[in-house]
N, C-alpha and C positions, 0 to 999 in steps of 0.2 A: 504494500500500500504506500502513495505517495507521501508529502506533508499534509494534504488537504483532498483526502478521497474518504468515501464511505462506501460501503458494501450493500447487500440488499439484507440482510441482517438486519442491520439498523434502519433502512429506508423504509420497508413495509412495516417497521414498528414505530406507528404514530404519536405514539406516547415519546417518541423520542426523536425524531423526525421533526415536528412539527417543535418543536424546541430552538432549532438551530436555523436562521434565517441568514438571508445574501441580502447583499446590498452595491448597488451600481451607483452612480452619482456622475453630473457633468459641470461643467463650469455655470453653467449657469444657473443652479439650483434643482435642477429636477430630478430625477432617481427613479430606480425601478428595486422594488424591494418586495420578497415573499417568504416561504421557507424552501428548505432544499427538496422540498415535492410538490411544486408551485403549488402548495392550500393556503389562502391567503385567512392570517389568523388576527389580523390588526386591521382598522380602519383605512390606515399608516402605506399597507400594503397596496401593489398594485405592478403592471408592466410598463404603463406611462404615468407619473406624477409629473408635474411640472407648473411653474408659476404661470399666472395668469392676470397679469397687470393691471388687464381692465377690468378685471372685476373686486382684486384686492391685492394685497402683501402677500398672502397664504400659495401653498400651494394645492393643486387642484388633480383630485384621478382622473384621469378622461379613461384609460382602458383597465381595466380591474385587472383581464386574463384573458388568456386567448387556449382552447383547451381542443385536445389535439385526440380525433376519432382515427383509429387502423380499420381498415374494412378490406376483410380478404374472401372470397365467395359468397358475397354479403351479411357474413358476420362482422357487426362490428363493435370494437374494443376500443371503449372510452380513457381516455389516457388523465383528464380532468379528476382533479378533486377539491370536490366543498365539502363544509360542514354545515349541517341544520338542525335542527331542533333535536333536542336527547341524543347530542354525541350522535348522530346518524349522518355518516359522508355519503354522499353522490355525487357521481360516479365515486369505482374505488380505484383510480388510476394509479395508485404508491402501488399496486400488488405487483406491477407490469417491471415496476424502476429495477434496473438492477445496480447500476453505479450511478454515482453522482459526484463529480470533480471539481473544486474549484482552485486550482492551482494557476492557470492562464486567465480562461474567461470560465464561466459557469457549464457543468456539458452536463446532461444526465444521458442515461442510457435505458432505453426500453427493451424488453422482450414481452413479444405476443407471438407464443407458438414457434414458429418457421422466422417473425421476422424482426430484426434488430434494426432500432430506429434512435439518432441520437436527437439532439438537440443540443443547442448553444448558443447562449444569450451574449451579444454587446450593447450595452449602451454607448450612446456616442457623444466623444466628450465637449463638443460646442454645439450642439445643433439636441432641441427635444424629438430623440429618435429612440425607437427599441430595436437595435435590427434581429432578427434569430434566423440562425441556419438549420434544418432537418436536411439529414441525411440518414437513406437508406442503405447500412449497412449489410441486410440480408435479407431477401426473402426467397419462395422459390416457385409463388404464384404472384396474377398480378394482383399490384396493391395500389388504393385508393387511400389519398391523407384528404379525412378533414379537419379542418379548421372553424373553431365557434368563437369569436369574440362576445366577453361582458362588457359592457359599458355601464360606466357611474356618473361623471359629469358633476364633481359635483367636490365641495372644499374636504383637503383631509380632517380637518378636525367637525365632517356634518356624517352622515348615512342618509343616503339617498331611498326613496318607497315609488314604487309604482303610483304616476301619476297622469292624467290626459293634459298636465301642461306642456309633456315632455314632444319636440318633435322626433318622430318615429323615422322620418324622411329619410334618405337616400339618395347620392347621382353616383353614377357610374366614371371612374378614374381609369387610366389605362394600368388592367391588370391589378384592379382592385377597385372599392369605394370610396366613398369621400362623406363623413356625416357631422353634425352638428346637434345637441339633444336642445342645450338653451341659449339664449340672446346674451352674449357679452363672449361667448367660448370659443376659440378658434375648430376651425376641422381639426375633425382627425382623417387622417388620411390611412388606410387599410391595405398596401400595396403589395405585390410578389413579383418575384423576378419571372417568372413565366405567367404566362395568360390562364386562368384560374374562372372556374363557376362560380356565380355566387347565387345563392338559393336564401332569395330572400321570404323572412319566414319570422316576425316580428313576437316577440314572445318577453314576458317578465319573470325572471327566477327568484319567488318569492322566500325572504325567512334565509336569508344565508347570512351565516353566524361566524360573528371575529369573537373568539373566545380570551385573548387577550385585553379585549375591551370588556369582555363582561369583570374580568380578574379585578379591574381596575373600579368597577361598579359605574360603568360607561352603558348607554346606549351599544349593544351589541349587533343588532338585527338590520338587515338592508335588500333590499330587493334591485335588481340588476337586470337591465336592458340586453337582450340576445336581438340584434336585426336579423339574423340569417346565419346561413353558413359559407364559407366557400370548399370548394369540391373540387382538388385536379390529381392526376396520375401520377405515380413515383414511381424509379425504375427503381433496381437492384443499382449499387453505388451514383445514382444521382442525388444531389443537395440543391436541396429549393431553401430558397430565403424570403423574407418575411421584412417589413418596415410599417412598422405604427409609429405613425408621428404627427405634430402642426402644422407639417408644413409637405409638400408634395417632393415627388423626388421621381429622377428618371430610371423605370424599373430595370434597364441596361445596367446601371450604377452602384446599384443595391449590392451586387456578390463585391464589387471593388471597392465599396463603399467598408462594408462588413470584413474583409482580409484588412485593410489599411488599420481601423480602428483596432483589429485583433493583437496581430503585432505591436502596437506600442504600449502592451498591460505590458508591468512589470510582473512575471511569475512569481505566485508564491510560496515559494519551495525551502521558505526559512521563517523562524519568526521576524526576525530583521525586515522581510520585503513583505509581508504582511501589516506591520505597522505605518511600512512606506507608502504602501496602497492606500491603508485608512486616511493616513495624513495626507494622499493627496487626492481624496477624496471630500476632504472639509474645504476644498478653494471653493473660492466662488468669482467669479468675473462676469457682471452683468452688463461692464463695456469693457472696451478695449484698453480701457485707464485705470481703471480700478479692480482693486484686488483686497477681499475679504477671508476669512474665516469662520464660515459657520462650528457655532459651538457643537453641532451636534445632530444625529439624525436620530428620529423622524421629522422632530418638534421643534428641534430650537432651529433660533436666527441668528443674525451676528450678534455677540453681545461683547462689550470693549473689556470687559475683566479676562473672560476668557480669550477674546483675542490675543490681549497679550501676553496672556500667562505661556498660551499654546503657540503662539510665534515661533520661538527660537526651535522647538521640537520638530512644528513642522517643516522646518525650512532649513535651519541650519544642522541639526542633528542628519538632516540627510544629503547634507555639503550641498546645501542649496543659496548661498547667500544672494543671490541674485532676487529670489522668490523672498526673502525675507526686506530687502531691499523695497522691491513693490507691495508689496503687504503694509513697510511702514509708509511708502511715501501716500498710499490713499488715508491709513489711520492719522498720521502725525496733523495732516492739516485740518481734521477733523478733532482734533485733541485742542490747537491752536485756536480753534473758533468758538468750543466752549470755554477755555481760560480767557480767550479776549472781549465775546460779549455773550458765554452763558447759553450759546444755540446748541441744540440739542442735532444730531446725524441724522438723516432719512434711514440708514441703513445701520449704522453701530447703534445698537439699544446701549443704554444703563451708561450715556459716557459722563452724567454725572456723579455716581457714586464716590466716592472718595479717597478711594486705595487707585483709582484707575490711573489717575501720572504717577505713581506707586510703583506699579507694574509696569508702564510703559519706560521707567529710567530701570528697571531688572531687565528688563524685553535688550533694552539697548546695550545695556551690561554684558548681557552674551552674545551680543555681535563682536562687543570688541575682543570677546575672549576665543571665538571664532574666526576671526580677521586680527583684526590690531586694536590695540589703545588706539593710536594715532590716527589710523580708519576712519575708524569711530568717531573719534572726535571731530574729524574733517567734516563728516556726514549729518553728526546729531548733536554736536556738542553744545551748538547754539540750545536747541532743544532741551538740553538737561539743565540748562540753565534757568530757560525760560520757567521749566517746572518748580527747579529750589527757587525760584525767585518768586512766584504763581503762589506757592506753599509758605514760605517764607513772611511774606507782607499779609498772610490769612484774605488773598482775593477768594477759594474757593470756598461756596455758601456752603460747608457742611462739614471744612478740614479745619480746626482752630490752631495753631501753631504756642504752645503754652510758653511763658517764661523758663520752663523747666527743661525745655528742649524737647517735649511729647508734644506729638499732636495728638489730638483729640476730638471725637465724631460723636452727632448724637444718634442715636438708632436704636430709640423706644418706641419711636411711631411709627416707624416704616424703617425696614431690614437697610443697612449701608456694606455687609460684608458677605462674602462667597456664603455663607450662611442665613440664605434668603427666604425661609419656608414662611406662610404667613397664615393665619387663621382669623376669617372677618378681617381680614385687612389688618390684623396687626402680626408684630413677630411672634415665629412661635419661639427664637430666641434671640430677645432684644438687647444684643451685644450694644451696649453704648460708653461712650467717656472713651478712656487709654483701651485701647482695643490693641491685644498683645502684636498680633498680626503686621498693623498698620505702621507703629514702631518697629517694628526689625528692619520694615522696608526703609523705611525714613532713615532711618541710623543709614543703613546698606545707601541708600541713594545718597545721603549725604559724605560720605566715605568714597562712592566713584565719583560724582562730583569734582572731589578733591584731585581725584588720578587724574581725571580731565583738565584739570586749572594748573596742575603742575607741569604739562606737557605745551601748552601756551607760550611762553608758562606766564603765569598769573599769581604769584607766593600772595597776593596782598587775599585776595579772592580763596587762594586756598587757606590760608592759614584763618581768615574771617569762618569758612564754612568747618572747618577742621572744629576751630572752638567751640559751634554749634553742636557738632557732633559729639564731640567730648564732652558737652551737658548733658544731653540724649543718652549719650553711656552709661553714665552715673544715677538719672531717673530711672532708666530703663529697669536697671538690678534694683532701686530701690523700691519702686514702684511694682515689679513683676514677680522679684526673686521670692519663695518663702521657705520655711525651714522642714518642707516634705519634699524638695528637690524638684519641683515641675516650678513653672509660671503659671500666674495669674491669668484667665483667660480676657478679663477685660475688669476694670477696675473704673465705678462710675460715682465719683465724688466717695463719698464715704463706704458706699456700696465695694465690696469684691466677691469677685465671681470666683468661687472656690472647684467650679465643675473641673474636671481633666477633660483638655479638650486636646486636638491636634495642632491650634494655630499655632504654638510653641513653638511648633517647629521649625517656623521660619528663621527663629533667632539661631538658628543651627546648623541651617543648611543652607543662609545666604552667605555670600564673599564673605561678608566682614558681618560681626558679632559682639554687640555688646555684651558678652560673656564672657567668663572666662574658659580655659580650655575644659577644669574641672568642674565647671558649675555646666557647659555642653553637654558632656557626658552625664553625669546626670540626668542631665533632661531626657538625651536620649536613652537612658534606662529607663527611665518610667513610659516612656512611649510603647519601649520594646516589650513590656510587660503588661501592660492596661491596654493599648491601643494596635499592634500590631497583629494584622493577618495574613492567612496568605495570598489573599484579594487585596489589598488596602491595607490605610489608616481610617479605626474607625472615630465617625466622628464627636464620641463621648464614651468613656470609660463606663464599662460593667459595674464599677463599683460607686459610679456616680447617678445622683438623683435624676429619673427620668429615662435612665436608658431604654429605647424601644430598638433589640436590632433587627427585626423583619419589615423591609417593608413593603409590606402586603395590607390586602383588605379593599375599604372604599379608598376615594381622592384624599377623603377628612383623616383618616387613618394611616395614610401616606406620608401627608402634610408632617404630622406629628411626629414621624418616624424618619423623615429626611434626614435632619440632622443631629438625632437621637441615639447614636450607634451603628447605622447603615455604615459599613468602610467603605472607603474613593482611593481607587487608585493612582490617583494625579499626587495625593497627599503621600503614598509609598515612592515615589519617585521622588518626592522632599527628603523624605525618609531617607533612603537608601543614597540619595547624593548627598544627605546628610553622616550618613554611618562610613563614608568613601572622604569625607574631608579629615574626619577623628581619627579614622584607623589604616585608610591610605591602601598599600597594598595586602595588607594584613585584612581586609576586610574585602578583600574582590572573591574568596571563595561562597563567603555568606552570601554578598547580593548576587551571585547567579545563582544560589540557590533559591535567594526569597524569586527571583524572577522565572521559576518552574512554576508557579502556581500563576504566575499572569499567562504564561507561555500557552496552558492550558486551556485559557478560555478562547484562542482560536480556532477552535474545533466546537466550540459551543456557543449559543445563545446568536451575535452575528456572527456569523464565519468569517475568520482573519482581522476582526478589532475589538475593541474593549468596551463593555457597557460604561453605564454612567454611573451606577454604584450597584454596591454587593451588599447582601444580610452581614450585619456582625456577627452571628453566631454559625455553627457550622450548618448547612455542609457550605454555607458562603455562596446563596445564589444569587445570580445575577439577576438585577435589575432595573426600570426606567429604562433613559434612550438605550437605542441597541448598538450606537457608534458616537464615543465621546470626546470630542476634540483634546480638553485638557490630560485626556487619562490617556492617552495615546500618542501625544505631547510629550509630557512626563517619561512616558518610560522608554522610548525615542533617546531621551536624554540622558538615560541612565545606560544605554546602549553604548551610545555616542564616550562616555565617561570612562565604561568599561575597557575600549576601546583603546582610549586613549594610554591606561595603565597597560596594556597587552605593547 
């Protein structure tokens, strides 16, 4: 077996089958996502997603599935599977799979009887396209393929019901159809490389069920548009190809279209090029100027905390600085526009929050640790300036820069850090005042700062921001440190927050450390013992008030358990570039060992990237999005680290 193949063992076992989902993605937001025996288990799911401007931000299914009939003396073997009411799938098309690969592009392999039929999905990476190849591998009478498209039309986060507002209509395309269900949606266009029946035959498949939406205590149920079928002849080794898309395309085009696209996947036949793929499956380029990060599929959008946290992983962890380069130049001018009058991005959510130029002078930290100081400083230096300076004079409405050298945030009323769950609109934890997190960064950016002013050089400027820093050092212990060896998680006027939490660990795993080496260590023992798994850092100790680590049940139940114990892997890649600054080479055996248990969830949940977080307790399942920018980021970086010590 390869890195990334399954048997039919596990294929026709849906209980475990239907667990493990693929995911395609193009630059410009849209995606084809299911599981590895196309049963679509999520709303989320589908073979064309893709945005639709004129009707909103969101993205929209236009084709659910397209489900594939063998007909050989006119028996015919539905290759299709849904699920409906009590667990009941129709068709039972898993029975047929016998492999399933995704090590290039996605391939499954059918047997019906006498004949072997593959398929294989690419998405195409600038243009809203699905293309799919079948090829007949064997059969030894002749064989008829058809083809059923679903149709939804309709936003991912709605389900669509049979209704008479939908239009039913139809025109004829060369070697395929062309349809539209409502007003604001582009075609979809339905095309093959050869000339094809189509047997129009307009029907509604009522009550088909996403069981991951019901988990969630979501609206589960949706009824799905069938216009007809199409109908043409397969020989013994000929490959017919297949294009659902918005936009028309020359059926000539399609096989050269589908080989070009094929060729430039990155295989992946290691964990290393599995991470690469995720991470260059979070770009997004909706012009030719601009260049984003979504946080995360299915659900999220760009958000500026995660963009920058997950920059350097996606980009330069895979000796990309070029792509990190374009990434900043669309972020930095939009960072510029809320420090100079306060205007919020069309596109970067959350870029007021107040760790966000925080992260964006770490982001730039490890360009130059990548490239050069010198680099760096040519490129961004003005930039980091503009931030100590931004941070400094307290212009941002919700960072206050204290006498003591702490800044300090309020966030009673509405969440201000990576721990954002909320309930009726307020936190479910209202980190507010000295937020442990916020300080490591401040110290940290004020410290490169410094490397930047000396290379100018600038002594008058560095030794000004140096002083600062060294007040910041001395609050930071006074204010964090206490005599059970961890920090304070946030400390708000008289208020301390006594939970164990994970943010600690930034004072440990950034450059520079208001700690000392032996008060580090420490910290890092109590992580390693209260908070470490082999999925993550969880985000509240077992032995602390509140811990919930499943998160499971309704949305409200969820909420609760976010940031109650669930472990994030983005916080072990803290970790563990934290455990590689204390212990050096002395510690490269542990982190490839803690890095077996991430390595493993590429075989589960999305195939080849890292969910968005895991249970605290065991057996540590995966949960929320099924591809997480920061957690994939993260251990990219810890790769990269490894690396560098080899």
């Amino acid at each position: 077996m390869g890195y990334l193949k399954f048997d039919k063992t596990l294929l026709i076992n849906l209980e475990e089958s239907l667990k493990r989902e693929i995911l395609r993605t193009n630059r410009g937001g849209a995606y084809h996502s299911t599981t590895i025996v196309d049963c679509n288990t999520r709303k989320y799911h589908g073979l064309l997603i893709c945005p639709v401007p004129a009707l909103d931000a969101d993205n929209h299914v236009l084709l659910s599935s397209l489900d594939e009939t063998v007909i050989q003396h006119g028996a015919e073997f539905n290759l299709g599977v849904h699920q409906y009411t009590h667990n009941h799938f129709n068709p039972n098309g898993h029975k047929y799979v016998r492999q399933f690969e995704f090590e290039g592009i996605p391939k499954t392999i059918y047997r019906v009887g006498g004949v072997i039929l593959s398929k294989e999905k690419v998405f195409t990476a600038f243009e809203n396209r699905i293309l799919i190849k079948y090829t007949l591998l064997d059969a030894h009478s002749p064989t008829t393929l058809r083809l059923k498209p679903f149709l939804a039309f309709r936003n991912v986060n709605q389900l669509t019901y049979a209704n008479s507002g939908a239009n039913l209509n139809y025109s004829e395309i060369e070697n395929g159809i062309q349809t539209c269900m409502y007003p604001g949606y582009p075609d979809l266009h339905l095309q093959f490389s050869k000339p094809v029946q189509f047997i129009y035959n307009p029907d509604w498949y009522k009550g088909i069920e996403y069981p991951k939406e019901q988990e969630r205590g979501f609206p589960y149920k949706e009824d799905l548009y069938v216009p007809g079928y199409f109908e043409m002849e397969i020989k013994k080794g000929e490959s017919i190809y297949f294009s659902g898309g918005d936009t028309l395309i020359t059926p000539d085009l399609i096989a050269g279209k589908y080989n070009e696209e094929s060729q430039t996947r990155t295989p992946r036949t290691s964990f290393y090029n599995c991470l690469k793929n995720s991470a260059q499956q979070f770009y997004l380029r909706p012009t030719e100027h601009d260049a984003y990060l979504l946080a995360g599929y299915p659900w999220f959008k760009v958000r500026a905390r995660d963009l920058f946290i997950s920059m350097p992983g996606c980009s330069l962890a895979i000796d990309d600085p070029v792509r990190f380069e374009k990434l900043m130049d669309t972020a930095s001018p939009a960072l510029r526009r809320f420090m100079q009058a306060g205007e919020g991005d069309q596109v970067i959510q959350e870029m007021d929050m107040p760790d966000v130029p925080l992260w964006a002078i770490w982001a730039m930290q490890q360009y130059a640790k990548a490239t050069s100081v010198e680099q760096c400083n040519q490129r961004y230096g003005k930039l980091v300036q503009e931030i100590i300076h931004y941070i400094e004079t307290n212009q941002h409405p919700n960072l206050v820069l204290d006498a003591n050298g702490l800044v300090r945030s309020s966030g009673k009323d509405q969440p201000v850090t990576w721990m954002n769950s909320t309930s009726e609109g307020r936190p479910i934890v209202p980190r507010s005042g000295y937020i442990v997190e916020f300080n490591a960064l401040w110290y940290n950016a004020l410290k490169f700062a410094v490397e930047l002013a000396l290379i100018q050089p600038d002594e008058t400027q560095a030794e000004a921001l140096d002083a600062i820093a060294t007040t910041a050092a001395n609050s930071f212990v006074e204010t964090f440190v206490n005599g059970y060896g961890y920090l304070y998680d946030y400390v708000d006027g008289t208020y301390i927050d006594w939970s164990v939490r994970p943010n600690m660990l930034f004072s440990v795993s950034l450059d520079y450390s208001p700690l000392s080496r032996t008060q580090r260590r420490t910290v890092l023992n109590i992580i390693t013992k209260e908070l470490l798994t082999p999925k993550g850092i969880r985000s509240l100790s077992p032995k602390s008030e509140g811990y919930r680590p499943y998160y499971t049940g309704t949305q409200h139940e969820r909420d609760w358990a976010y940031h109650q114990g669930t472990a994030w892997p983005w916080l072990l890649g803290a970790y563990l570039e934290a455990y590689l600054k204390l212990y050096q080479y002395s510690g490269v055996s542990f982190v490839e060992r803690m890095l077996i248990g991430v390595e493993e969830e590429m075989n589960t949940h999305c195939i080849s990237s890292i969910s968005e977080l895991y249970d605290g307790n065991p057996p540590f399942q995966s949960r929320g999005a099924i591809s997480f920018a920061m957690n994939v980021a993260a251990i990219l970086r810890v790769l990269k680290l490894l690396e560098n010590y080899e």
